[in-house]
C-alpha positions as CSV (number, residue, x, y, z in Angstrom):
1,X,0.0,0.0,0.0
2,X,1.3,3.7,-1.2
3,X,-0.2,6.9,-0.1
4,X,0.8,8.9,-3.2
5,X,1.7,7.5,-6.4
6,X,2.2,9.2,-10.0
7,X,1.2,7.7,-13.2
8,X,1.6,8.8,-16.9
9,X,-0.7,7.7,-19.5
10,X,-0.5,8.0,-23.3
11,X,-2.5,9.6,-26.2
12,X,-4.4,7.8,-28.4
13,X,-6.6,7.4,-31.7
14,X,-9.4,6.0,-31.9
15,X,-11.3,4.2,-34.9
16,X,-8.4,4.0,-37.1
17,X,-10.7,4.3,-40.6
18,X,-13.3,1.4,-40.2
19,X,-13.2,0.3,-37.0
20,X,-15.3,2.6,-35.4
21,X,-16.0,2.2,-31.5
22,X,-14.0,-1.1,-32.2
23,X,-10.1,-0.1,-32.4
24,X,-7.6,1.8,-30.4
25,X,-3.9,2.3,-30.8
26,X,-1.9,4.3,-28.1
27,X,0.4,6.7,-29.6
28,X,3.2,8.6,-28.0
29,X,2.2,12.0,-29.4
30,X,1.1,13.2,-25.7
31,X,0.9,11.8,-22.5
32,X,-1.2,12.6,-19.3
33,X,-0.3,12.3,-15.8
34,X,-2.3,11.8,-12.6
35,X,-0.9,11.7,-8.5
36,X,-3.4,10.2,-6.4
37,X,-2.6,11.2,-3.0
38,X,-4.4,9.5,0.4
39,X,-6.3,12.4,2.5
40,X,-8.9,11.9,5.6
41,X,-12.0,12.8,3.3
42,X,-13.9,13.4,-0.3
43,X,-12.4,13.7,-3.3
44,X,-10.7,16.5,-4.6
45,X,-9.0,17.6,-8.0
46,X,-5.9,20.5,-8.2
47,X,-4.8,21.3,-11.9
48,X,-3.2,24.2,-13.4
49,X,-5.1,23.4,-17.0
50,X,-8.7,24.5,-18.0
51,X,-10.8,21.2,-17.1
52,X,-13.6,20.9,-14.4
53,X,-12.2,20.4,-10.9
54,X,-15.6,19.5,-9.6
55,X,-15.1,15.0,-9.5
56,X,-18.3,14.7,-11.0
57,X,-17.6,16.3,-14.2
58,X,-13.6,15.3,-14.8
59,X,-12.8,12.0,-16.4
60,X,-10.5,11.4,-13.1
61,X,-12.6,12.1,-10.7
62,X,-15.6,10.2,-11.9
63,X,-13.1,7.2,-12.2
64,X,-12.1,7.9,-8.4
65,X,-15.6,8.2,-7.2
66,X,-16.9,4.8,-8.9
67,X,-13.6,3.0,-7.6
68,X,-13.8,4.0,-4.0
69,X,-17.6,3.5,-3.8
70,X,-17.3,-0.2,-5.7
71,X,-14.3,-1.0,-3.6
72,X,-15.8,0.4,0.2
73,X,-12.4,2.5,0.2
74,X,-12.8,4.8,3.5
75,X,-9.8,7.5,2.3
76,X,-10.5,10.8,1.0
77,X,-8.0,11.2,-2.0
78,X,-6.5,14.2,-3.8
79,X,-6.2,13.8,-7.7
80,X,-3.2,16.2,-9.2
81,X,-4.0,16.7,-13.0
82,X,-1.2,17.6,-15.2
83,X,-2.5,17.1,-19.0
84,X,0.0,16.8,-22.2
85,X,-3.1,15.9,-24.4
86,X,-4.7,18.6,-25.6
87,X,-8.6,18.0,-25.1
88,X,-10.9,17.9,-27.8
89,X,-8.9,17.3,-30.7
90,X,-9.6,13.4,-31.4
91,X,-6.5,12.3,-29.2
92,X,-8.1,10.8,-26.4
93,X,-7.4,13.5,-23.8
94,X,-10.3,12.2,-21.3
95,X,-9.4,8.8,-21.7
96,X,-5.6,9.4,-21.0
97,X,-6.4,10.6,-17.4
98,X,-8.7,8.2,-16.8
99,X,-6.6,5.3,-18.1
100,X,-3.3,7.0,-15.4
101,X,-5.9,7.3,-13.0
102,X,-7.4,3.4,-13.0
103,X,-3.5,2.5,-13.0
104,X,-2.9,4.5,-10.1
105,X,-6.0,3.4,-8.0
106,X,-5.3,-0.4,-8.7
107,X,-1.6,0.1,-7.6
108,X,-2.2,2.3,-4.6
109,X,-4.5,-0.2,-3.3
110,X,-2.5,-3.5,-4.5
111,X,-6.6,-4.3,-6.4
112,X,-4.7,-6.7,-8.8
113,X,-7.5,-6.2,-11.7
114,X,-7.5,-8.1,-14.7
115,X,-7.3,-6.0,-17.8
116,X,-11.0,-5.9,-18.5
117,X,-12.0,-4.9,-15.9
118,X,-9.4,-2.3,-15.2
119,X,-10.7,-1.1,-19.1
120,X,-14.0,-1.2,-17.5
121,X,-13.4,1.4,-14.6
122,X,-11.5,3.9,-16.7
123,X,-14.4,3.6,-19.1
124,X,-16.7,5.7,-17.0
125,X,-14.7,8.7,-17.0
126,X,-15.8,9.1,-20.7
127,X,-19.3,9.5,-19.3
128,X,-18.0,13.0,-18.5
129,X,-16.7,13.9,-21.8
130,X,-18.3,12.0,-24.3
131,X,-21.4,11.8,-22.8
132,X,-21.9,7.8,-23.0
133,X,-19.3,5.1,-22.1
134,X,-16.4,3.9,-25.1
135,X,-13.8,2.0,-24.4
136,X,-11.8,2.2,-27.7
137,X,-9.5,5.2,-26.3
138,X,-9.8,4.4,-23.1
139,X,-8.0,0.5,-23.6
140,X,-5.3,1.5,-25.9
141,X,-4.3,4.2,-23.0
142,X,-4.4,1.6,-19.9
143,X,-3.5,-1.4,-21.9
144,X,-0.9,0.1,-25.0
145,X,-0.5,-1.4,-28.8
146,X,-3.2,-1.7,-30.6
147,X,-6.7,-3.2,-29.4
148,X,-10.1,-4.3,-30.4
149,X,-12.9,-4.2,-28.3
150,X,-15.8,-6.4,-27.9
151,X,-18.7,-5.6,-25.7
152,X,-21.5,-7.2,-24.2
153,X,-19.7,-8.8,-21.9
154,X,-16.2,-6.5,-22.2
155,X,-13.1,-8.2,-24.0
156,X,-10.3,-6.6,-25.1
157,X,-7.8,-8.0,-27.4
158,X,-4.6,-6.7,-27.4
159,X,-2.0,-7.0,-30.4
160,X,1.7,-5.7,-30.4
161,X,2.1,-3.1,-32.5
162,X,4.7,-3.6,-35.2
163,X,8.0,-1.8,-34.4
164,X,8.3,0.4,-37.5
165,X,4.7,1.9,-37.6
166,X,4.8,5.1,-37.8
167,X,2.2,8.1,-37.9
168,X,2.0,11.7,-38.7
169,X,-0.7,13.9,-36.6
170,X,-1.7,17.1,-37.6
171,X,-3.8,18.9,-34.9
172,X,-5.5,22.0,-36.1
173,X,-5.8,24.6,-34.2
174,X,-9.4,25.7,-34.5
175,X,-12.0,26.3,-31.9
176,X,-13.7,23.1,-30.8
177,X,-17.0,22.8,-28.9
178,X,-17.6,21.9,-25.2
179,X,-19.4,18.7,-25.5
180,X,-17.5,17.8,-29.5
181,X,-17.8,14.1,-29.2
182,X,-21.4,14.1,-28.8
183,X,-21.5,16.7,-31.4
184,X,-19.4,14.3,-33.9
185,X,-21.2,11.4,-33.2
186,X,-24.6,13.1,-33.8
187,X,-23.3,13.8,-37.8
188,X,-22.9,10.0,-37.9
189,X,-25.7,8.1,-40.4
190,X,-28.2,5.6,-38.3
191,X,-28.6,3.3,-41.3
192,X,-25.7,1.7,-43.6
193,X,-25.9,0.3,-46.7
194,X,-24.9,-3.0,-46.6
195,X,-22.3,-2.4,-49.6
196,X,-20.7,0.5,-47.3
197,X,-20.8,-2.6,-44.4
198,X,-19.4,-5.2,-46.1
199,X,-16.7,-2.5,-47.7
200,X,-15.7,-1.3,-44.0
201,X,-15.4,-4.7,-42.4
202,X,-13.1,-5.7,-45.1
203,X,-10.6,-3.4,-44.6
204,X,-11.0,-3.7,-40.7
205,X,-10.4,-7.4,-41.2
206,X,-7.0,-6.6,-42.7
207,X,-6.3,-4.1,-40.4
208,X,-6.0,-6.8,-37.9
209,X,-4.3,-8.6,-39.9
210,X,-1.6,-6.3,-40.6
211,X,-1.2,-6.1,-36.9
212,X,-0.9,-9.6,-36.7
213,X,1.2,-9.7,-39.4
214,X,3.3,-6.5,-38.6
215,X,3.0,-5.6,-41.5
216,X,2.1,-1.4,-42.3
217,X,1.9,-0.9,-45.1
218,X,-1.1,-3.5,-45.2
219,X,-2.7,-1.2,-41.8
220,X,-2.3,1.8,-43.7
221,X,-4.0,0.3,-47.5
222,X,-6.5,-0.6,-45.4
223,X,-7.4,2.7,-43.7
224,X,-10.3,3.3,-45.9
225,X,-13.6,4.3,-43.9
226,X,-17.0,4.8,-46.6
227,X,-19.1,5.4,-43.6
228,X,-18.0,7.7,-40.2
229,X,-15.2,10.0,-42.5
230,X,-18.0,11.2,-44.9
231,X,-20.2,12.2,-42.8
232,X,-17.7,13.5,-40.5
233,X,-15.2,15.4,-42.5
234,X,-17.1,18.6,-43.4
235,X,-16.3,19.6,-39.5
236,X,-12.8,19.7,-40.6
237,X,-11.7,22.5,-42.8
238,X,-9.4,21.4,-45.6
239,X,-9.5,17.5,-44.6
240,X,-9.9,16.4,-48.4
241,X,-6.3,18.6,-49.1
242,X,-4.7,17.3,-46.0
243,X,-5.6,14.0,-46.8
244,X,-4.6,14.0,-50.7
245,X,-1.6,15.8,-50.0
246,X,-0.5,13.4,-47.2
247,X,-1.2,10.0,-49.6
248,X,0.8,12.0,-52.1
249,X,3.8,12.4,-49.9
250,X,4.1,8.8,-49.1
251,X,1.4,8.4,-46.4
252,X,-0.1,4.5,-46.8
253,X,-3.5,5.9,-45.2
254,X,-5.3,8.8,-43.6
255,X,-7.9,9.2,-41.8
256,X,-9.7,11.4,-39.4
257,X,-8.4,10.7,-35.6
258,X,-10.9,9.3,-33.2
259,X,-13.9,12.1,-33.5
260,X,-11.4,14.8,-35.0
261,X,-10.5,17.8,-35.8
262,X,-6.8,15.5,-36.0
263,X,-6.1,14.1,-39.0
264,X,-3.5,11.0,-38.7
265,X,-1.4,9.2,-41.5
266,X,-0.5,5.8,-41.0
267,X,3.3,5.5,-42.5
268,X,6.7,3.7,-41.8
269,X,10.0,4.5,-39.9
270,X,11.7,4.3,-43.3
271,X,9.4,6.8,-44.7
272,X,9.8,10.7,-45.3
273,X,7.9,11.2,-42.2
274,X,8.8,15.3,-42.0
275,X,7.5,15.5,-45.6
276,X,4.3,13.8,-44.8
277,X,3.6,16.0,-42.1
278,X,4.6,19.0,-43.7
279,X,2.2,18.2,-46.8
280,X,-0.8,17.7,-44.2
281,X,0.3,21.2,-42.7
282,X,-0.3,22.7,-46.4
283,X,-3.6,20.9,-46.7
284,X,-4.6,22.9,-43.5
285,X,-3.4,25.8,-44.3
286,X,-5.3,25.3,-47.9
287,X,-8.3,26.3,-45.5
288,X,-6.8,29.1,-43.7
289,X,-6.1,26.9,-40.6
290,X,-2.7,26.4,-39.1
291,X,-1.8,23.5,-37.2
292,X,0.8,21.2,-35.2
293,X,2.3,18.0,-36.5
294,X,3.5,15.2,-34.9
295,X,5.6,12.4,-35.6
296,X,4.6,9.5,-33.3
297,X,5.2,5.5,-33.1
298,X,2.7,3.5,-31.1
299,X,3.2,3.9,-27.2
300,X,3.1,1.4,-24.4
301,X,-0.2,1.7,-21.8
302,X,-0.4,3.8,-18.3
303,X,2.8,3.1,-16.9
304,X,3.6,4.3,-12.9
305,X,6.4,6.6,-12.6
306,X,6.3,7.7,-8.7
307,X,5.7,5.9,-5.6
C-alpha cells in the first residue's frame, strides 16, 4: 500500500478508418499524468489546466468516485491533473487521465485487476466527456498497442504493434465545442448500406491482420472508412487537401483521428515522415487553418512513474 503515487498515460486514436468504436492504438504523441494522494475525506482535484475540478464532471474524478464506492475504500483522495493531451482534438485526452488514473487506484490499493476490468473502470470517465461510455481510447491508453474491443460482456484484445509503424498527426488549431464528441457522433448516419458494411469490415479485417502480421503498409492500404469520414469530414476545414496531400507524400493511409479535428497518417520508420507532415500542414493551411504536426510511433499503456 502507497499513499501517493504518480502515473503517466498515453495519447491515443481511436477508430483507425473502419473500425469505429471497435479499435484503439496508443500513440506517443502526448501523454497525461495523474498523483493520487491518500487524504482523511472526499475527493478533490488540483490542476493548473482548464478542465472541471468538480469530480463529477472530470474523467479522473468520476473514475475515483466509482472505484472507491465499488471497492468500500474509507480515504479521502487528492487527484493532481497535469494534461499533455490537448482536449478535444480526437486524441483521447479524457481517456488518458482516466486510463493513469485506473492505474494508479489499482496500484495504490494493491486491487490486482485483470485487464477488462481495469478497461471497465476507466471507461466511466468518458461518461464525462463523451457523454456515454467507449472503451476504444480508453483501452489502448491503460493497456498500449493496438486493441479491439468487444462488448457485451467486455473483452479486449490486445496485439503488439509492429516496431516500425509510424504516424503523422496534424492537430489544427481551431475552436472546438464543449461537448465535440457528442457533437461528432450526432453527424454519424443511423442506417448503412450493406455495400458501405461489407466495404468497411473488409478493410478492418486486414487491419487486424496487418497487426498480426506486422505488416504497415497493409494497416495503412486498409485505412479506408465509406461510412464515419464522410459524414464526419465537413467539421474539418481542408481535410480532403490534407488527406490527398499526405497520400501523395508517401502516407499509406489517412484518416480522421478518433472524432477529430486530428487528422492522422499511418506510414513507416523508413518513410519521409517530416514531408508527410509537412504536406498535411499545407492541406490545412489550404483552408486558412494552421496547425501542429507530430511524428509518433505507437506507445506502451499507463505506466507508474512515482511511488
Amino acid at each position: 500500500m502507497t499513499s501517493k503515487i504518480t502515473v503517466k498515460a498515453p495519447s491515443s486514436t481511436a477508430n483507425l478508418g473502419p473500425g469505429f468504436d471497435v479499435f484503439g492504438l496508443a500513440v506517443d504523441a502526448f501523454f497525461d499524468e495523474i498523483t493520487l494522494t491518500k487524504k482523511k475525506n472526499g475527493i478533490s482535484i488540483i490542476t493548473e489546466d482548464d478542465i472541471p475540478t468538480n469530480p463529477e464532471n472530470n474523467t479522473a474524478g468520476l473514475v475515483v468516485k466509482n472505484m472507491i464506492e465499488k471497492f468500500k475504500i474509507k480515504d479521502g483522495i487528492e487527484i493532481k491533473i497535469k494534461k499533455g493531451v490537448p482536449a478535444g482534438f480526437g486524441m483521447g485526452s479524457s481517456a488518458a487521465s482516466a486510463a493513469a488514473t485506473v492505474i494508479a487506484f489499482d496500484k495504490m490499493y494493491d486491487l490486482k485487476l485483470n485487464e477488462n476490468t481495469l478497461v471497465e473502470f476507466a471507461g466511466y470517465g468518458e461518461k464525462a466527456s463523451a457523454g456515454s461510455v467507449h472503451y476504444d481510447n480508453v483501452a489502448a491508453s491503460v493497456l498500449g498497442g493496438f486493441v479491439i474491443v468487444r462488448t457485451n460482456p467486455l473483452n479486449v484484445i490486445k496485439i503488439k504493434a509492429p516496431m516500425n509503424l509510424r504516424m503523422c498527426i496534424a492537430v489544427p488549431k481551431l475552436e472546438v465545442p464543449k461537448k465535440k464528441t457528442k457533437v461528432s457522433r450526432g453527424v454519424i448516419p443511423k442506417k448503412v448500406s450493406l455495400i458501405d458494411s461489407i466495404a468497411n469490415l473488409s478493410n478492418a479485417a486486414a487491419i487486424v491482420v496487418g497487426f498480426m502480421k506486422k505488416d504497415p503498409k497493409l494497416i495503412g492500404d486498409s485505412i479506408k472508412d465509406v461510412i464515419v469520414e464522410p459524414a464526419r469530414q465537413h467539421m474539418i476545414p481542408g481535410f480532403a487537401k490534407v488527406k490527398e496531400n499526405a497520400l501523395k507524400a508517401g502516407a499509406f493511409g489517412v484518416t480522421i483521428s478518433g472524432a477529430g479535428p486530428s487528422v492522422i497518417a499511418f506510414s513507416k520508420s523508413s518513410a519521409d515522415l517530416k514531408k508527410i507532415s509537412l504536406a498535411m500542414s499545407r492541406g490545412f493551411a489550404s483552408a486558412n487553418t494552421k496547425c501542429q504536426t507530430v511524428i509518433c510511433k505507437p506507445s506502451k499503456g499507463a505506466i507508474v512513474i512515482k511511488k
